[in-house]
Every structure is written in structure tokens, then in C-alpha cells.
N, C-alpha and C positions, 0 to 999 in steps of 0.2 A: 600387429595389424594383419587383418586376413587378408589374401591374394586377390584382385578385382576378378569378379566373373567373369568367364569367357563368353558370356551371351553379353554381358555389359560391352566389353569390351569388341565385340562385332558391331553394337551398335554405336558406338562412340566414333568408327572408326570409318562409317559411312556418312558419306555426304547424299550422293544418289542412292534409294534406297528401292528403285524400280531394278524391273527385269529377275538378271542372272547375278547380281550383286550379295544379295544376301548369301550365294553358295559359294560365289568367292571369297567373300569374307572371312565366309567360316570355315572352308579350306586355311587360308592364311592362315587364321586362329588356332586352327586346330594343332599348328606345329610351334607356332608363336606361343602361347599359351607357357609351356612349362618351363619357358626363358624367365615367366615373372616372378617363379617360386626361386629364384638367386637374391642371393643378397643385393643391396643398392652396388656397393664397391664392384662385383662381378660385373652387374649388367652393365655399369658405364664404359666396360674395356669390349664388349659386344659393338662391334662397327656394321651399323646397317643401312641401308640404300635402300630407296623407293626412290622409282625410275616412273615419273610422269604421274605426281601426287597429286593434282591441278581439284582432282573430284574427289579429295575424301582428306579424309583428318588420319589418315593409318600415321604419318610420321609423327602429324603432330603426338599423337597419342602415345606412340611409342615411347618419343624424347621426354613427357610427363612421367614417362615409367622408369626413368633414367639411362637408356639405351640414349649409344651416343649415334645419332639420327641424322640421316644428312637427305635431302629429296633435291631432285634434278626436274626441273618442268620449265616450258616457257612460257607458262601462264602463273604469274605472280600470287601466290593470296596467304591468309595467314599462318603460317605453319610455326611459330613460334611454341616451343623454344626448340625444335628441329632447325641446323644449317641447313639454308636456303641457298640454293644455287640454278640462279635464271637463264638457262641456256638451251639450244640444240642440242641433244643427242649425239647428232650426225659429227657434231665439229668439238665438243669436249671432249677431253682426254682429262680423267682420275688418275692418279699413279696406280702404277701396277701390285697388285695385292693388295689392296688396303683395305675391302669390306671381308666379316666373316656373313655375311647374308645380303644377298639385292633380293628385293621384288619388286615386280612388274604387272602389275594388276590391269588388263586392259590396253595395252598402250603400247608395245611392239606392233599391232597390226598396222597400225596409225602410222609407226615413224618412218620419216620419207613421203609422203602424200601428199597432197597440197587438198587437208583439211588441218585446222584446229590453229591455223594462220601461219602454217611452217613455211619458211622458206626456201630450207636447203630442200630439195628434191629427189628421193634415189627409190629407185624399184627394190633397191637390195637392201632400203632401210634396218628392216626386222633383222635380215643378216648380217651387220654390221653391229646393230646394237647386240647382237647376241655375243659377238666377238668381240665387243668390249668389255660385256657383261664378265664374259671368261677372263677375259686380263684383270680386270677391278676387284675380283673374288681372289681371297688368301688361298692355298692350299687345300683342296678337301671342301670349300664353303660352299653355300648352300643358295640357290635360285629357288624362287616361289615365281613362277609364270601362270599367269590365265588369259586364255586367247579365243575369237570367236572359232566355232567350230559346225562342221553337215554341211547346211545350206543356207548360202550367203542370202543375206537378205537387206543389206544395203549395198551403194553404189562401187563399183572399187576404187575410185578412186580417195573412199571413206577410209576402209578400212582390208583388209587381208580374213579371209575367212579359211581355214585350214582342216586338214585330212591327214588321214592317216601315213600318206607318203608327201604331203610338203613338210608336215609337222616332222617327218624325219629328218628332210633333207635342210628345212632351212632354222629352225629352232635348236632341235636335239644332236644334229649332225653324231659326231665321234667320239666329240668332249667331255659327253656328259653323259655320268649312272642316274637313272632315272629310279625315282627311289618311288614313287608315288604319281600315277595317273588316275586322275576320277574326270569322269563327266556329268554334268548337268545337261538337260531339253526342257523346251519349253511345249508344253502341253496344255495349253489353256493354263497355265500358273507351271514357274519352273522346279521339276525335281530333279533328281539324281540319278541317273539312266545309265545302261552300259555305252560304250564305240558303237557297238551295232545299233543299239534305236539311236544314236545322232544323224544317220540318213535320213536324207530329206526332212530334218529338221533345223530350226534353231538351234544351236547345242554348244556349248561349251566344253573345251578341256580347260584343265587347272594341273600343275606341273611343279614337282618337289625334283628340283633336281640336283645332282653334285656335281661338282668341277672336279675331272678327273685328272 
């Protein structure tokens, strides 16, 4: 049987398919992708995490691929046959080591706000989920983050919009080899842009990282 496309597989994998989505996706993909050419029996000992899947089919899809898939969100829907676990962020605790891959598509900026009907509350959100993130990752495993980025252009109490020194200090901190930074802008339709044109704009980064 041949390998599914990686453009199929971008699109399966979205729900919203506005904005900076489609570059995140195909960031994700891009690293995701050569995990499918494993035989069935490998990829079900791959333990992966998606952190706030609520907008997209990414776990579901995975767990169809046989990745054994586990998503965290507090908005319910159907992610079968990916483990579903309907929680806070802020107040779950994973054992330690247990994924060889999270990603977090969107959804660090978010936690701790009082948007998307959260109720725990913390300014430090993104920094705590970051430091769980690091406890929940095996040795050596691998983050996939994508975060707003330039200039903010909703309220903050929505969401966290980041730069090149918060993005250090409260994402990337110490822990982490940074294997991969791309950005996307939005220019009347979004492309792929350096750091420097995400001033004053819309812009996204997207983040392959390791746990060191």
C-alpha cells in the first residue's frame, strides 16, 4: 500500500482552514510525514500528544495512521480513535516521560486567559504549559509549537502575541535545542516570510523543538 500524501494529509488534518493554518499544518507535516513510511507495529510504540486539538482532526488522523494518539482539550468533540482527555492544562499532570512527540498548534497563547471558557486563570499560563510540556517529553523528544507572532492584533486578554525576546524567555527558555524556526505574514494572503518582515505585521512562528 503506498504512503498517504502529505498535501492529503495537511488537509485531513484541518478543521479551520482560514488564515495562518494551512502553514502550520504543513510545518507539522513536514516533520510528521516520514513517521508514515514505518511499518504499522513501529508507529503504534510512537506516543504522541496534541495539546488543545478542539479545531482540527491532527490526532484524530494520526491515531487512523496508527500512532498511538492521545489529545488534551477542554472542549469535547470527536477525536476517535485518538485517547481523549477532557481537561485543563493548567491542573493536569501526564507522568513524566511518557510522549516521544507533543504539539501544540495554536493554543499556548491561549492558556490561562479567560477566553475559550477556561476557568483556571494564570498570566504564566504558556510558561507552565511549557514546563509540563518538558516533564511529559521522553528524553531527547520532540515539540512542534506554533504561536502568534509581530503585531498583535486581538485583545490580550484572547491570546499572547510573541517576539523575539518573550519567545525566548517564556517558550524556548534553556531547555530546549531549537532544531527549526520558520515564519509565516500575512500580506493580503499568508506566506512564508523571514523574523525581520514579521514587524508590524500579523506573523507567525512555528517551532521544531528538542528537550534537552
Amino acid at each position: 500500500m503506498m504512503p498517504p500524501n502529505i498535501l492529503d494529509l495537511i488537509e485531513k488534518s484541518m478543521v479551520n482552514r482560514s488564515a495562518e493554518r494551512p502553514l502550520e499544518y504543513s510545518f507539522v507535516w513536514s516533520y510528521l510525514a516520514p513517521l508514515v513510511l514505518l511499518p504499522d507495529a513501529y508507529r503504534y510504540n510512537i506516543k504522541i500528544l496534541d495539546v488543545g486539538g478542539a479545531e482540527s482532526r491532527l490526532a484524530k488522523t494520526l491515531a487512523e495512521l496508527g500512532f498511538d494518539t492521545t489529545v488534551i482539550d477542554i472542549a469535547e468533540v470527536d477525536y476517535q480513535p485518538a485517547r481523549f482527555v477532557k481537561a485543563d492544562l493548567l491542573v493536569y499532570e501526564f507522568p513524566d516521560e511518557m510522549f516521544d512527540i507533543i504539539i501544540a498548534i495554536s493554543t499556548l497563547e491561549h492558556v490561562g486567559l479567560p477566553c475559550y471558557g477556561q476557568r483556571h486563570i494564570d498570566e504564566r499560563g504558556d510558561v507552565i504549559t511549557m514546563e509540563k510540556i518538558h516533564r511529559w517529553l521522553k528524553p531527547h523528544g520532540l515539540a512542534v509549537i506554533t504561536l502568534p507572532y509581530g503585531k498583535p492584533h486581538h485583545p490580550p486578554t484572547f491570546e499572547r502575541v510573541y517576539n523575539k525576546e518573550s519567545l525566548k524567555e517564556r517558550i524556548i527558555s534553556d531547555k530546549w535545542n531549537v532544531l527549526k524556526m520558520d515564519y509565516g505574514c500575512d500580506d493580503n494572503g499568508w506566506r512564508s516570510c523571514s523574523e525581520h518582515e514579521t514587524i508590524n505585521r500579523d506573523a507567525v512562528v512555528m517551532l521544531l523543538l528538542q528537550k534537552r
